[in-house]
N, CA, C and O atoms as a GROMACS GRO file, in nm:
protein
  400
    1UNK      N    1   0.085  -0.116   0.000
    1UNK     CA    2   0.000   0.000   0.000
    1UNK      C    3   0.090   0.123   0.000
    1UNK      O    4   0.178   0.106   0.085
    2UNK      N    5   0.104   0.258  -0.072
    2UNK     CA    6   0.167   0.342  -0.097
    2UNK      C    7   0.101   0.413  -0.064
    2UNK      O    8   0.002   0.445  -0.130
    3UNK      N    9   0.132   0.466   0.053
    3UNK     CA   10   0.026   0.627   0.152
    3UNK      C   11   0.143   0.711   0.160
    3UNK      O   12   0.233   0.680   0.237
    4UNK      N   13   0.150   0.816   0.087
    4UNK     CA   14   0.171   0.977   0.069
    4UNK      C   15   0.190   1.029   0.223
    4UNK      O   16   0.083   1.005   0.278
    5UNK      N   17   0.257   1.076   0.295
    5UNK     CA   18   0.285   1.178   0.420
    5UNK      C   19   0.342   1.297   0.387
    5UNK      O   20   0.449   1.324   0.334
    6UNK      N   21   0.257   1.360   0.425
    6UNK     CA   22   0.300   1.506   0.392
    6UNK      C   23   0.352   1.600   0.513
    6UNK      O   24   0.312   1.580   0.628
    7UNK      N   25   0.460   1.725   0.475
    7UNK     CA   26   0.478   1.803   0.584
    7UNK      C   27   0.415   1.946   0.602
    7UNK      O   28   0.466   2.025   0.523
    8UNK      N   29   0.333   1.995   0.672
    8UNK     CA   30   0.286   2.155   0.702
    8UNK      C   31   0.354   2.240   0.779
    8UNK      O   32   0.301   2.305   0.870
    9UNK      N   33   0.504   2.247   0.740
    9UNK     CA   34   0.574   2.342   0.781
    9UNK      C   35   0.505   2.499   0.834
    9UNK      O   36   0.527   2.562   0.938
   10UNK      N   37   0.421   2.528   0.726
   10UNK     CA   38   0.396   2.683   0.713
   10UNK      C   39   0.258   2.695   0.790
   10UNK      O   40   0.225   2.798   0.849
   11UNK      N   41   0.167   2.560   0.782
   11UNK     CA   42   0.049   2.532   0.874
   11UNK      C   43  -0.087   2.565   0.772
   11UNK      O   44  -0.203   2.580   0.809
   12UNK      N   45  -0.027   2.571   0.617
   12UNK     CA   46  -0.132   2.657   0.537
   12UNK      C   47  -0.267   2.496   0.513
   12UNK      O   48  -0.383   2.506   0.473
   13UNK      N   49  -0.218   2.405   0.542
   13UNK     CA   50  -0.256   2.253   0.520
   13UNK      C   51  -0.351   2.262   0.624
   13UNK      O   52  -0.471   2.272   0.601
   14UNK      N   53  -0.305   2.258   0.734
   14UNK     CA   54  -0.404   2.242   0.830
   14UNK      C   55  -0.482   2.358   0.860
   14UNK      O   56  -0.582   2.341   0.929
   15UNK      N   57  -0.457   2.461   0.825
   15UNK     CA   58  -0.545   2.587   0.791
   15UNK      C   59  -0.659   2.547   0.691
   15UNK      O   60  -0.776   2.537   0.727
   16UNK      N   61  -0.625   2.528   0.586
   16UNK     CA   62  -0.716   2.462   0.495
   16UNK      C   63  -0.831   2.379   0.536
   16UNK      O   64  -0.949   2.400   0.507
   17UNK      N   65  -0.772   2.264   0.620
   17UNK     CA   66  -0.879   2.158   0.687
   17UNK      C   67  -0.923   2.206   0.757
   17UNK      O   68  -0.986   2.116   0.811
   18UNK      N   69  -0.959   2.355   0.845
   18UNK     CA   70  -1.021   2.308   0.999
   18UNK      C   71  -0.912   2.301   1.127
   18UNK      O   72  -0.948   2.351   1.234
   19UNK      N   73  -0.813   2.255   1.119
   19UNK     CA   74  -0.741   2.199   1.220
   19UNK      C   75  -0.658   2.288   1.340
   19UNK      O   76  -0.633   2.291   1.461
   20UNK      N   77  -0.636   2.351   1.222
   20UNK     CA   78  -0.531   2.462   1.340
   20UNK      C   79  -0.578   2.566   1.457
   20UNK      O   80  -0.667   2.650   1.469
   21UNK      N   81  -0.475   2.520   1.533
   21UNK     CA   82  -0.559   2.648   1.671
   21UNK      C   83  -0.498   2.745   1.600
   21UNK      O   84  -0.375   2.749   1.588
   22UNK      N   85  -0.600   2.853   1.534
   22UNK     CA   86  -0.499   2.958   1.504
   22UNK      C   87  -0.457   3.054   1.678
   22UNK      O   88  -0.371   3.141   1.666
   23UNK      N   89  -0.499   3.040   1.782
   23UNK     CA   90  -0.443   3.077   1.902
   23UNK      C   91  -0.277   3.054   1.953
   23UNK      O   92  -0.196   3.122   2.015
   24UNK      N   93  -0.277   2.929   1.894
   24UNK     CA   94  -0.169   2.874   1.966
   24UNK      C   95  -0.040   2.813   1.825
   24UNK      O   96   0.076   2.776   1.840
   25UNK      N   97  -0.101   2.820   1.731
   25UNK     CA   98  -0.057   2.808   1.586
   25UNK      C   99  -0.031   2.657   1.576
   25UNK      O  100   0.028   2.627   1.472
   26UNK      N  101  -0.062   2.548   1.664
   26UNK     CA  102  -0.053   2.423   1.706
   26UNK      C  103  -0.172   2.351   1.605
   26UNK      O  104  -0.291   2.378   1.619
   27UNK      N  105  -0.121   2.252   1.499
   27UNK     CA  106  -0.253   2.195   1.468
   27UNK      C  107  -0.305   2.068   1.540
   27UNK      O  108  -0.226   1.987   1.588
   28UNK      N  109  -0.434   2.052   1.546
   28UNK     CA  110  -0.528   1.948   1.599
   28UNK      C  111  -0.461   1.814   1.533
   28UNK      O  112  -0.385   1.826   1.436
   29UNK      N  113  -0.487   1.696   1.582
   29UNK     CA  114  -0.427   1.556   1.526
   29UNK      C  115  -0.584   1.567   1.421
   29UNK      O  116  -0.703   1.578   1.453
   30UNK      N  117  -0.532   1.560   1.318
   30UNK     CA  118  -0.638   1.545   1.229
   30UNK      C  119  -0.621   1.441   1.106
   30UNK      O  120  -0.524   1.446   1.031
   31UNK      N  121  -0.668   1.397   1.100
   31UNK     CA  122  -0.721   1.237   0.988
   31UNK      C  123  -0.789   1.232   0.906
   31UNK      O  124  -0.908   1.203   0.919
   32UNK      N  125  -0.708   1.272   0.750
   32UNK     CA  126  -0.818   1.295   0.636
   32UNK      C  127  -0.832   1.201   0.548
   32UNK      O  128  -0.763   1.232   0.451
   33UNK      N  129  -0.908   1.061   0.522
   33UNK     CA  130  -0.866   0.980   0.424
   33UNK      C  131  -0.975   1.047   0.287
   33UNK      O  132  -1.086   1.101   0.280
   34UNK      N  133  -0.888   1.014   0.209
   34UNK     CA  134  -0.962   1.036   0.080
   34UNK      C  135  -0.916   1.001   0.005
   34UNK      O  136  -0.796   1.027  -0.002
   35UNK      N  137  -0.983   0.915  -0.106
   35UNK     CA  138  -0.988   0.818  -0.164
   35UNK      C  139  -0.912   0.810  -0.345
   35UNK      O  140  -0.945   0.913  -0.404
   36UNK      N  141  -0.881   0.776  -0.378
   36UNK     CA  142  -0.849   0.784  -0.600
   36UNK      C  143  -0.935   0.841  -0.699
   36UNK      O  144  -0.928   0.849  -0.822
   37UNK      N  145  -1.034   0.889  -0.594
   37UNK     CA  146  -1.113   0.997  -0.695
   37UNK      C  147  -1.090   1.156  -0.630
   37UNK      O  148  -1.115   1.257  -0.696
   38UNK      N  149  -1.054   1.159  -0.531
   38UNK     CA  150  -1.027   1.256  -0.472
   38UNK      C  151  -1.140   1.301  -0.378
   38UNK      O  152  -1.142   1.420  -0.344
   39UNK      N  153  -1.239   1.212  -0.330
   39UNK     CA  154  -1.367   1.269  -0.255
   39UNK      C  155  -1.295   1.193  -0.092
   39UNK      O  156  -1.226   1.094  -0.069
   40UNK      N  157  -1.349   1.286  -0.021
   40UNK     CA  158  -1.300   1.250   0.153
   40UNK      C  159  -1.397   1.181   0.160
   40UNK      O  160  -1.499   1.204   0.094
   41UNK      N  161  -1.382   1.062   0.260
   41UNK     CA  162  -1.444   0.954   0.258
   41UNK      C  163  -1.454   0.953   0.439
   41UNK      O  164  -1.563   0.929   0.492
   42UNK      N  165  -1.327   0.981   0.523
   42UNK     CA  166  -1.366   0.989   0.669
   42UNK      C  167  -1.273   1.150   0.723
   42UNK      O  168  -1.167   1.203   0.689
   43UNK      N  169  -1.338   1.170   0.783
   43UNK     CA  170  -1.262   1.283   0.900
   43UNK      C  171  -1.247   1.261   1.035
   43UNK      O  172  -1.341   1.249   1.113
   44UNK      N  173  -1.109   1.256   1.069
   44UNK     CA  174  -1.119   1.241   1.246
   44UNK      C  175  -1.010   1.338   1.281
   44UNK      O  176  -0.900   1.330   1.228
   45UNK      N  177  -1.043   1.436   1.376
   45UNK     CA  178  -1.011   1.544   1.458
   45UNK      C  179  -1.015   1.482   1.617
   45UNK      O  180  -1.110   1.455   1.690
   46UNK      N  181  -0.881   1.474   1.636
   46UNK     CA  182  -0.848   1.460   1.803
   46UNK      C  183  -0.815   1.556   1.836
   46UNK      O  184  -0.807   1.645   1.751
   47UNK      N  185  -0.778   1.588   1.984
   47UNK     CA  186  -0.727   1.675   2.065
   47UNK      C  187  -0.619   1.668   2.074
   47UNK      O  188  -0.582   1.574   2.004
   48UNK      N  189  -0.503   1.736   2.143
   48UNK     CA  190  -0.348   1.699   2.132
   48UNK      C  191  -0.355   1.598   2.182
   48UNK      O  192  -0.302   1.502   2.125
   49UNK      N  193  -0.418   1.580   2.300
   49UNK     CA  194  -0.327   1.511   2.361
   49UNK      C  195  -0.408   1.322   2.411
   49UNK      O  196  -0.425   1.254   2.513
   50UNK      N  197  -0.429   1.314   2.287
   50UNK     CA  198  -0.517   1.162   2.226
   50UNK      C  199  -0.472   1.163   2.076
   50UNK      O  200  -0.498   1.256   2.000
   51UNK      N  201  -0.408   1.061   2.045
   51UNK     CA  202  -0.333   1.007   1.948
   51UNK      C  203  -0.466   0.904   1.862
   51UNK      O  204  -0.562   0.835   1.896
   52UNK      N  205  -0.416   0.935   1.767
   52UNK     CA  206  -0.513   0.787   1.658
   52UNK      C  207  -0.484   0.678   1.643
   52UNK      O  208  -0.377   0.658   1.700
   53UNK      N  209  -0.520   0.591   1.596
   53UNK     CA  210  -0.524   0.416   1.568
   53UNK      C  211  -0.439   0.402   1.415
   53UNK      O  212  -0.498   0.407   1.307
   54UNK      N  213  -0.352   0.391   1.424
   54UNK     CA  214  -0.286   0.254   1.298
   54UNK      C  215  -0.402   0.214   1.224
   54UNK      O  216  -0.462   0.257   1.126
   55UNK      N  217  -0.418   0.094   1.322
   55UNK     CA  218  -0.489  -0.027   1.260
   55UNK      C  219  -0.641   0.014   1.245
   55UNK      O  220  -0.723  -0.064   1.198
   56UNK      N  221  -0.674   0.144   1.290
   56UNK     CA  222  -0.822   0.186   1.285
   56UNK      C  223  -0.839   0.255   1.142
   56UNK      O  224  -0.928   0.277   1.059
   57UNK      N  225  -0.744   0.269   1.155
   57UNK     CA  226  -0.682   0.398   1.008
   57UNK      C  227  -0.700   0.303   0.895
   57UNK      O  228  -0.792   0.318   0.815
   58UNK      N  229  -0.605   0.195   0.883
   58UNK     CA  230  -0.633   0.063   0.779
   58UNK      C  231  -0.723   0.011   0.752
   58UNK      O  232  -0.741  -0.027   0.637
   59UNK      N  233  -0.827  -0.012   0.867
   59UNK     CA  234  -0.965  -0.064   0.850
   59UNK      C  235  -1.027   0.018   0.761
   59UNK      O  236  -1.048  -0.014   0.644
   60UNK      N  237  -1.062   0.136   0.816
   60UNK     CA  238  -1.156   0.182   0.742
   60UNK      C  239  -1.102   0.209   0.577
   60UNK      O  240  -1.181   0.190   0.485
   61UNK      N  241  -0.976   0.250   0.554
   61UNK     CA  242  -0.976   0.257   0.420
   61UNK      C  243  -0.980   0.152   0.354
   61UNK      O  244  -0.991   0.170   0.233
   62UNK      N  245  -0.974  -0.033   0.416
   62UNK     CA  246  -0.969  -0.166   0.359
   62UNK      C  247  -1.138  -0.135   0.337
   62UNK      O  248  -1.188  -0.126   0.225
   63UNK      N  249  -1.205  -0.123   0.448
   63UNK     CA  250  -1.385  -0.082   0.450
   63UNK      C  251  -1.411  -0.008   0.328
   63UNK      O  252  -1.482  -0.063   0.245
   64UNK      N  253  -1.376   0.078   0.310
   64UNK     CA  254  -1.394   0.168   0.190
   64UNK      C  255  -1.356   0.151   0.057
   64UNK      O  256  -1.400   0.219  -0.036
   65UNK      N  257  -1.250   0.036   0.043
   65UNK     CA  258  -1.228  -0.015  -0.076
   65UNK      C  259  -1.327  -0.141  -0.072
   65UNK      O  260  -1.402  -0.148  -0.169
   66UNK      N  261  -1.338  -0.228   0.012
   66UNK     CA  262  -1.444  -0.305   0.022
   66UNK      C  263  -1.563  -0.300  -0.054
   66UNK      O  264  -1.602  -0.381  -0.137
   67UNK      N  265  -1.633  -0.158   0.000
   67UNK     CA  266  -1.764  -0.103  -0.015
   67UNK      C  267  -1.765  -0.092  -0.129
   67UNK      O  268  -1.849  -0.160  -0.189
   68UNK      N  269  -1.661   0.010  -0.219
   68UNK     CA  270  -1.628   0.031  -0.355
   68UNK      C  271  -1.641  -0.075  -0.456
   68UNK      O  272  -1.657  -0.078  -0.578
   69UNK      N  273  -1.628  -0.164  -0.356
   69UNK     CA  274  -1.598  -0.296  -0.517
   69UNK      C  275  -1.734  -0.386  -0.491
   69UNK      O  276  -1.822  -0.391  -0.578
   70UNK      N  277  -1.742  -0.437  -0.402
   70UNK     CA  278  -1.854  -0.515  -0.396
   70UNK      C  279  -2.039  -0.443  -0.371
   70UNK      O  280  -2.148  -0.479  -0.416
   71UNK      N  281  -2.001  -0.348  -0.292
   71UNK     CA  282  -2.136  -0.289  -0.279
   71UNK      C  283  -2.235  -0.323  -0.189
   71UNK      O  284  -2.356  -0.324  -0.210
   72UNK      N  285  -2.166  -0.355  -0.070
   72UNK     CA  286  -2.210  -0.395   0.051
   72UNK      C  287  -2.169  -0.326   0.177
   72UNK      O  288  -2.065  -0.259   0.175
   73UNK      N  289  -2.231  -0.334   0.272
   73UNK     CA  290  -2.218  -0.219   0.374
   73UNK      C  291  -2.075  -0.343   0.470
   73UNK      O  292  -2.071  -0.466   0.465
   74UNK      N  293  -1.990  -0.259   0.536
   74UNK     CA  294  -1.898  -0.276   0.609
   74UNK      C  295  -1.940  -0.237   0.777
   74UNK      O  296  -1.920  -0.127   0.829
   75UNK      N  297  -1.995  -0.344   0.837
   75UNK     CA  298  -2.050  -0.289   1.012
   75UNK      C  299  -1.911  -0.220   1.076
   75UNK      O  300  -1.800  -0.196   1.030
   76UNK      N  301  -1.974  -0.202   1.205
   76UNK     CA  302  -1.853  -0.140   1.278
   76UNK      C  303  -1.787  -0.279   1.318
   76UNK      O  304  -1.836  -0.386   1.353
   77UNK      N  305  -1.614  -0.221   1.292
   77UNK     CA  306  -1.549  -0.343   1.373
   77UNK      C  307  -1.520  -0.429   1.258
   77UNK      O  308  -1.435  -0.513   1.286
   78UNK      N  309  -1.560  -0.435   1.150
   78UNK     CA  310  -1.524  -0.498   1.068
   78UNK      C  311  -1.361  -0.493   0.961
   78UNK      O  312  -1.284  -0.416   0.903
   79UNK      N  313  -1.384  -0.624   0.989
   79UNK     CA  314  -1.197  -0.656   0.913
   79UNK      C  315  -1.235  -0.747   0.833
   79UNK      O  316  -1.317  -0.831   0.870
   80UNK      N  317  -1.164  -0.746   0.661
   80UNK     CA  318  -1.134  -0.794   0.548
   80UNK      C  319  -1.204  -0.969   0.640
   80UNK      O  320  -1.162  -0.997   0.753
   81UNK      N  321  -1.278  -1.034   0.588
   81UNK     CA  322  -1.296  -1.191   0.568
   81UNK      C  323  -1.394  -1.152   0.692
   81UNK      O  324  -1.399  -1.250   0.766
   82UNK      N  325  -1.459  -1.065   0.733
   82UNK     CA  326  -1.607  -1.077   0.841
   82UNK      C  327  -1.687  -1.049   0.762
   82UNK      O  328  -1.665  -0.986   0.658
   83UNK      N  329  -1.799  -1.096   0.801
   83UNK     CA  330  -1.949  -1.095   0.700
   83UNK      C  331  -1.966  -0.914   0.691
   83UNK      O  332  -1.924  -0.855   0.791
   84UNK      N  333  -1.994  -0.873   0.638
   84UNK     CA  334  -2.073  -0.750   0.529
   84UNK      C  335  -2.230  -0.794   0.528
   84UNK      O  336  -2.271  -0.910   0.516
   85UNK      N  337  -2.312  -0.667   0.546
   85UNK     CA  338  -2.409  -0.686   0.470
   85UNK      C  339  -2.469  -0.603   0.283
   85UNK      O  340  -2.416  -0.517   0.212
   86UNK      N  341  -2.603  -0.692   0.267
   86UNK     CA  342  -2.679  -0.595   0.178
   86UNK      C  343  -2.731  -0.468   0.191
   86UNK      O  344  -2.817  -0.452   0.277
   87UNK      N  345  -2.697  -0.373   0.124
   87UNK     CA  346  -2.749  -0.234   0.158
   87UNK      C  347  -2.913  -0.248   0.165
   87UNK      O  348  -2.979  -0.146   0.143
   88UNK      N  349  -2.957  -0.331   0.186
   88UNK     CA  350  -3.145  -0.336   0.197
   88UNK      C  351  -3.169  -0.371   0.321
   88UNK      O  352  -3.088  -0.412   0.403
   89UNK      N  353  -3.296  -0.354   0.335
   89UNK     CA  354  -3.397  -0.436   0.440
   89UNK      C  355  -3.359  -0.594   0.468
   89UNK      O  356  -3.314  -0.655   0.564
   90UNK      N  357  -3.399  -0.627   0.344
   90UNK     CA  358  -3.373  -0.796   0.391
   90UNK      C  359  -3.258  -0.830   0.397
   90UNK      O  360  -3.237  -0.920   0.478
   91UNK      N  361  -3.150  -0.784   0.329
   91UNK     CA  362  -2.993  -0.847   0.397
   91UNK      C  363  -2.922  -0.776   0.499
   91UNK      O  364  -2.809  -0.818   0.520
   92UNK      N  365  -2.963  -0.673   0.572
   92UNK     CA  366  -2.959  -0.634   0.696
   92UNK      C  367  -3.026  -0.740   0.776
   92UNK      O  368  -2.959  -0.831   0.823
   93UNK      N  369  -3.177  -0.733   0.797
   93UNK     CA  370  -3.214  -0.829   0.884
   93UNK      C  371  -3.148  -1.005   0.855
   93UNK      O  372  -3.171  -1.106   0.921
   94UNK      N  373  -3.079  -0.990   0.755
   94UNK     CA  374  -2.998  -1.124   0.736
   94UNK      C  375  -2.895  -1.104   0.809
   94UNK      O  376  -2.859  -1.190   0.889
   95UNK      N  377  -2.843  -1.011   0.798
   95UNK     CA  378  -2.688  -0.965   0.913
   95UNK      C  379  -2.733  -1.031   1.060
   95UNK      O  380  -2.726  -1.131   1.131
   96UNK      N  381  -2.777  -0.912   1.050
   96UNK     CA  382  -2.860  -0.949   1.250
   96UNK      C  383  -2.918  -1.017   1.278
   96UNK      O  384  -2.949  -1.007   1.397
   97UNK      N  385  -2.974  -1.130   1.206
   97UNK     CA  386  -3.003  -1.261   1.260
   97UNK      C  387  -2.875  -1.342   1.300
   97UNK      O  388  -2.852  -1.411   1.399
   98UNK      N  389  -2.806  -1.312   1.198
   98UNK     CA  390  -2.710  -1.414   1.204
   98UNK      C  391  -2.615  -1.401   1.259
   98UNK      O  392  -2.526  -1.486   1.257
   99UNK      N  393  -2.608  -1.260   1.340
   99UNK     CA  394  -2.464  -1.240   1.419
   99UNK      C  395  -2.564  -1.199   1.568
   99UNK      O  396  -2.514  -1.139   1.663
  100UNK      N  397  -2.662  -1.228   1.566
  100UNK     CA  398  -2.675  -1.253   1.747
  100UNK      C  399  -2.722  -1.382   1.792
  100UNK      O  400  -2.732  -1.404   1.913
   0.00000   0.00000   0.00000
């Protein structure tokens, strides 16, 4: 997987997003995935001093390529080879039968 890291020396990046205290010129831990078409797909804004997830980070963009290809909803908590459902009525209530 080839993920891009970028640096905001000047802070004009996180100015852009939302992020920056412009008070304290400190930016927020902020988490922008967006996707090969260029549309943002999740946003997560922490506080300084709460750090983000790795492996939370991976999920959801594996979720989001998931979703992309097959066309099925990704529950919470879900990792590559757990059941998915149908975006409908009846393969939802197929989900939740079958996982309680």
């Amino acid at each position: 997987m080839s993920i891009p890291l970028l640096a905001d020396k000047a802070g004009s990046i996180s100015k852009d997003y939302g992020v920056l205290d412009e008070e304290t010129g400190i930016p927020f831990r902020g988490l922008f995935i967006i996707d090969g078409k260029g549309i943002l797909r999740q946003i997560t804004i922490n506080d300084l001093p709460v750090g983000r997830s790795v492996d939370e980070t991976l999920r959801l963009v594996q979720a989001f390529q998931f979703t992309d290809e097959h066309g099925e909803v990704c529950p919470a908590g879900w990792t590559p080879g757990k059941k998915t459902m149908k975006p409908d009525p009846d393969g939802s209530k197929d989900y939740f039968a079958s996982s309680n």
